[in-house]
BALOBA-1460 file (C-alpha; in Angstrom, 3 decimals):
// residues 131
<rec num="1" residu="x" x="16.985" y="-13.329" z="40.585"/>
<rec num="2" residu="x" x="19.134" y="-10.015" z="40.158"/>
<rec num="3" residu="x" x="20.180" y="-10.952" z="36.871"/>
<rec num="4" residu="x" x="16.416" y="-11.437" z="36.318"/>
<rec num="5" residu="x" x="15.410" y="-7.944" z="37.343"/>
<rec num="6" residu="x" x="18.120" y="-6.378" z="35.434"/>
<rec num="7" residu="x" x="17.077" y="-7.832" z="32.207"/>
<rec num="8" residu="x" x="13.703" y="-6.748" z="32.696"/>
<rec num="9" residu="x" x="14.975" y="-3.072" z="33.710"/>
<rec num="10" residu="x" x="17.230" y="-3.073" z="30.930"/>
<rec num="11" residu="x" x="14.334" y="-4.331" z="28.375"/>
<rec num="12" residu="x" x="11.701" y="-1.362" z="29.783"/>
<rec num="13" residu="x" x="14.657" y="1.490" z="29.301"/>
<rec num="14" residu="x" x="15.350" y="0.384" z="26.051"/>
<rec num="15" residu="x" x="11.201" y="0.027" z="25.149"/>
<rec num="16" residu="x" x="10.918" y="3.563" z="26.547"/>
<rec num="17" residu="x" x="13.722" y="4.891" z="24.729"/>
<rec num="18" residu="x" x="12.249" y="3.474" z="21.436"/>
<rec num="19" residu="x" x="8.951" y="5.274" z="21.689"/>
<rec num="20" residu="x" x="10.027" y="8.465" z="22.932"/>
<rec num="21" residu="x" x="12.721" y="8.730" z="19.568"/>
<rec num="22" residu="x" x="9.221" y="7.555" z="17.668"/>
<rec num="23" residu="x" x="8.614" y="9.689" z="14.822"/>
<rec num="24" residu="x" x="5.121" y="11.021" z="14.926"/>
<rec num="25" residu="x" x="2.328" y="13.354" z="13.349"/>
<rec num="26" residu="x" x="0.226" y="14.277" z="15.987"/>
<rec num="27" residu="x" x="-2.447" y="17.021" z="15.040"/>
<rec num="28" residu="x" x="-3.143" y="19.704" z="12.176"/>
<rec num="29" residu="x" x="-5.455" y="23.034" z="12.264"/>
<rec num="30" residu="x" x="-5.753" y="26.156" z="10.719"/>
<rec num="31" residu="x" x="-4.591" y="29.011" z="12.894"/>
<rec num="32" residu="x" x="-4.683" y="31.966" z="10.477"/>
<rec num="33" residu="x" x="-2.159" y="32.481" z="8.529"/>
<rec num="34" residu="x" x="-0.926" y="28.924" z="8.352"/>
<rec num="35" residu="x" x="-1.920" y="25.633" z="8.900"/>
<rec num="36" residu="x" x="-0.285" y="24.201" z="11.942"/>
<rec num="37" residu="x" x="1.012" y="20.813" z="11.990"/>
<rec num="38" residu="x" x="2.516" y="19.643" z="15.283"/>
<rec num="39" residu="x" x="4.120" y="15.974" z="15.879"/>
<rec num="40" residu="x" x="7.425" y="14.619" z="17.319"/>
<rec num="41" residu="x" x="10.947" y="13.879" z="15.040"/>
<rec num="42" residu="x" x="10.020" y="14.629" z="11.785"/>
<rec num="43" residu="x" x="12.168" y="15.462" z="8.811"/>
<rec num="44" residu="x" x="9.836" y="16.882" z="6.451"/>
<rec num="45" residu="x" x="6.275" y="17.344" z="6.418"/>
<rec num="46" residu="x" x="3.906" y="17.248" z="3.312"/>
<rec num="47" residu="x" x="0.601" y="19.165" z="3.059"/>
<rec num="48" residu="x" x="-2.102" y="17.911" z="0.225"/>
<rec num="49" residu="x" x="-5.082" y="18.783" z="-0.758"/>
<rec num="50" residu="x" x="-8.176" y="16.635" z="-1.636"/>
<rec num="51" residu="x" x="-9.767" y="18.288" z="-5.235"/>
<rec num="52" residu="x" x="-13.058" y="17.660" z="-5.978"/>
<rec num="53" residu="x" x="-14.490" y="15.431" z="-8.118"/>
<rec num="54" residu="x" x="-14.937" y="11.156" z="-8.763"/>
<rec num="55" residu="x" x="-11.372" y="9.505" z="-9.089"/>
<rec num="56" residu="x" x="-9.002" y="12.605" z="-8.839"/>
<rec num="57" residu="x" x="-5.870" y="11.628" z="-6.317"/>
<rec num="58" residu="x" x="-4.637" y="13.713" z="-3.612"/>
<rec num="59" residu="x" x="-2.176" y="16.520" z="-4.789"/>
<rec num="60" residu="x" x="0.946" y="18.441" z="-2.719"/>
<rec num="61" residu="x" x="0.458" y="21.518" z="-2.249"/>
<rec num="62" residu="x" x="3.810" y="22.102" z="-0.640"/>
<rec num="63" residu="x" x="6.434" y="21.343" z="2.263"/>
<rec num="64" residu="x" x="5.673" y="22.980" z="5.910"/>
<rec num="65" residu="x" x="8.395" y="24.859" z="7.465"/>
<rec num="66" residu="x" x="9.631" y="23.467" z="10.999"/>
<rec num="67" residu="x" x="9.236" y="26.560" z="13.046"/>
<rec num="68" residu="x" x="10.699" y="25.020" z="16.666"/>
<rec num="69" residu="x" x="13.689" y="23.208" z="17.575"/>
<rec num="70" residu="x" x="13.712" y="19.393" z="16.717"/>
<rec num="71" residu="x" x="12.398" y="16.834" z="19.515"/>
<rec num="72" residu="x" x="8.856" y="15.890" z="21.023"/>
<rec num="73" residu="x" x="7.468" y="18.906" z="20.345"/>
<rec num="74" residu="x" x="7.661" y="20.320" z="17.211"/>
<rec num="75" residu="x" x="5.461" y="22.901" z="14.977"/>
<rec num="76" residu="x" x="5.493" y="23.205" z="11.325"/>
<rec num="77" residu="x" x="3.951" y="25.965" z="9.804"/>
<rec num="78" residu="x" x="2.543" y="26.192" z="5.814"/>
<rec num="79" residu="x" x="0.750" y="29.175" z="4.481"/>
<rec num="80" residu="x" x="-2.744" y="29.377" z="3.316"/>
<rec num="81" residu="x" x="-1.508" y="31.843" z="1.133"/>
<rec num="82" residu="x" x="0.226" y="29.160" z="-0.684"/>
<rec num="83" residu="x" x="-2.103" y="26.727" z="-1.367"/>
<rec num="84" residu="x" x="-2.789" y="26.492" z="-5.191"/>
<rec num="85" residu="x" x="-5.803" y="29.024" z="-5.909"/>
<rec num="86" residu="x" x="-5.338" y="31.403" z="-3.276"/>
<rec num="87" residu="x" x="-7.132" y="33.872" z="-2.734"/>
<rec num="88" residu="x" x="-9.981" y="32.432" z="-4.472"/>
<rec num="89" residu="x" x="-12.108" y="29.567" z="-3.454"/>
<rec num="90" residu="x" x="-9.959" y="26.302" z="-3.765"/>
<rec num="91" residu="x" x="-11.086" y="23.566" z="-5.444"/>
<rec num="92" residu="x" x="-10.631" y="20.794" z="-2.580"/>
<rec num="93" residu="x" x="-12.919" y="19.147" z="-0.040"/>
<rec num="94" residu="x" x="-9.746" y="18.868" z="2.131"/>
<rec num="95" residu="x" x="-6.267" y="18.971" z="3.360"/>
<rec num="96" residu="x" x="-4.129" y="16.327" z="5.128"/>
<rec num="97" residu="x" x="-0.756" y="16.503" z="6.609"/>
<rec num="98" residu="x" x="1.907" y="13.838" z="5.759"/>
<rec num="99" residu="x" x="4.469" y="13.286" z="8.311"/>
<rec num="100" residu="x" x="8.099" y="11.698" z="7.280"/>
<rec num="101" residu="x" x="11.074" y="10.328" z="9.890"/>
<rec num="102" residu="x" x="14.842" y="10.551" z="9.584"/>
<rec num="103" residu="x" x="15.062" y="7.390" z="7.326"/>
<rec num="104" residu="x" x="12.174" y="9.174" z="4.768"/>
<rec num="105" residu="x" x="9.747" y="6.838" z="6.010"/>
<rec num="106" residu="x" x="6.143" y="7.967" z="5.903"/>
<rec num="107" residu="x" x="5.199" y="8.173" z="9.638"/>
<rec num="108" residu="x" x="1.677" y="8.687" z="9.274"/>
<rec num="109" residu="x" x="-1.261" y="11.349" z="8.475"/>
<rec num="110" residu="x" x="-3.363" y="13.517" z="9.675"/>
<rec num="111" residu="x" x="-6.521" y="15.637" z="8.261"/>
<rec num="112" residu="x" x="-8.226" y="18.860" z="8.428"/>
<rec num="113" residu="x" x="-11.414" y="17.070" z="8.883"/>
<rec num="114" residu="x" x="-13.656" y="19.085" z="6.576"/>
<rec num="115" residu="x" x="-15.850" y="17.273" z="4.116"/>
<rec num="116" residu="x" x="-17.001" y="19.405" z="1.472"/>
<rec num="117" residu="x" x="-15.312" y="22.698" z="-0.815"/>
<rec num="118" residu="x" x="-17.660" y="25.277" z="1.241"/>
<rec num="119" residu="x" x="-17.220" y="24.244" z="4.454"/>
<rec num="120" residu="x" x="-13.142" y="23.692" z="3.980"/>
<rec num="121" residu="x" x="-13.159" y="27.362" z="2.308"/>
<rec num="122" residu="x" x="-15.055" y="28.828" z="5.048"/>
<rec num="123" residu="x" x="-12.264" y="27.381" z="8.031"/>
<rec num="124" residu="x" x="-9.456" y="28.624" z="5.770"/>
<rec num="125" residu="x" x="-10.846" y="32.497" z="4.905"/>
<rec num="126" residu="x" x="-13.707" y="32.708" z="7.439"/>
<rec num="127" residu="x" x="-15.658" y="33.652" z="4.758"/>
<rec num="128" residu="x" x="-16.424" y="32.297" z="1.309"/>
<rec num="129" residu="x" x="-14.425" y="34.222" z="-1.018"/>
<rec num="130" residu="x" x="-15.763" y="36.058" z="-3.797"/>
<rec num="131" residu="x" x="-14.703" y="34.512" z="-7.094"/>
C-alpha cells in the first residue's frame, strides 16, 4: 500500500512539474505604444498581420522583445510604430501573436480580435489616421 501511494505521489509531482515548465501564449492587447503579448517560457514570439483582401496569407511583421525575466510570467513588447505602414492606416483586418518554446516548437496563438481595417486602425491610433 505505501509503495502504492508513492507511485501515485511521485506520478502527480512529475504531472505538475510538466505543466508548470509548459510553454504558453496566454493573451495579446494593445497598450499604447506596443502591443503586449504575455504567456509563460517562450523563446521567441512572432507578431503578424492579417492584410486585406480574398486569398492573401498572414505576413510577420516582426519579433517582440521579452521585456521581463524568463518563467510563468513573461511580457513581450512590439511597437506599433513598427508595423509595416506606420503611421498611416495599415492595410490589415488584424494581428495575431505566435508563441514558440525552447525546442522552436510553435506553442500556440493568440489574436487581437478585431475584424475589419477601420476598426483594427482605430484600437491601434485611437483615431483613424489621415492618409
Amino acid at each position: 500500500m505505501l509503495l502504492l501511494a508513492s507511485c501515485v505521489a511521485t506520478s502527480q509531482d512529475a504531472s505538475t512539474k510538466s505543466r508548470s515548465a509548459t510553454s504558453v501564449i496566454d493573451t495579446i492587447k494593445i497598450a499604447k505604444p506596443n502591443i503586449v503579448v504575455t504567456g509563460s517560457r517562450l523563446t521567441r514570439v512572432e507578431i503578424w498581420i492579417e492584410p486585406t483582401g480574398t486569398g492573401v496569407v498572414p505576413s510577420l511583421a516582426g519579433e517582440a522583445k521579452k521585456v521581463t525575466p524568463a518563467g510563468r510570467h513573461e511580457k513581450w513588447f512590439f511597437p506599433i510604430a513598427s508595423l509595416p505602414g506606420y503611421p498611416h492606416s495599415i492595410t490589415a483586418v488584424n494581428a495575431f501573436a505566435k508563441g514558440y518554446d525552447r525546442k522552436g516548437k510553435d506553442v500556440g496563438r493568440q489574436s487581437l480580435g478585431f475584424n475589419g481595417v477601420s476598426e483594427f486602425n482605430s484600437a491601434l491610433y485611437g483615431h483613424l489616421p489621415n492618409d
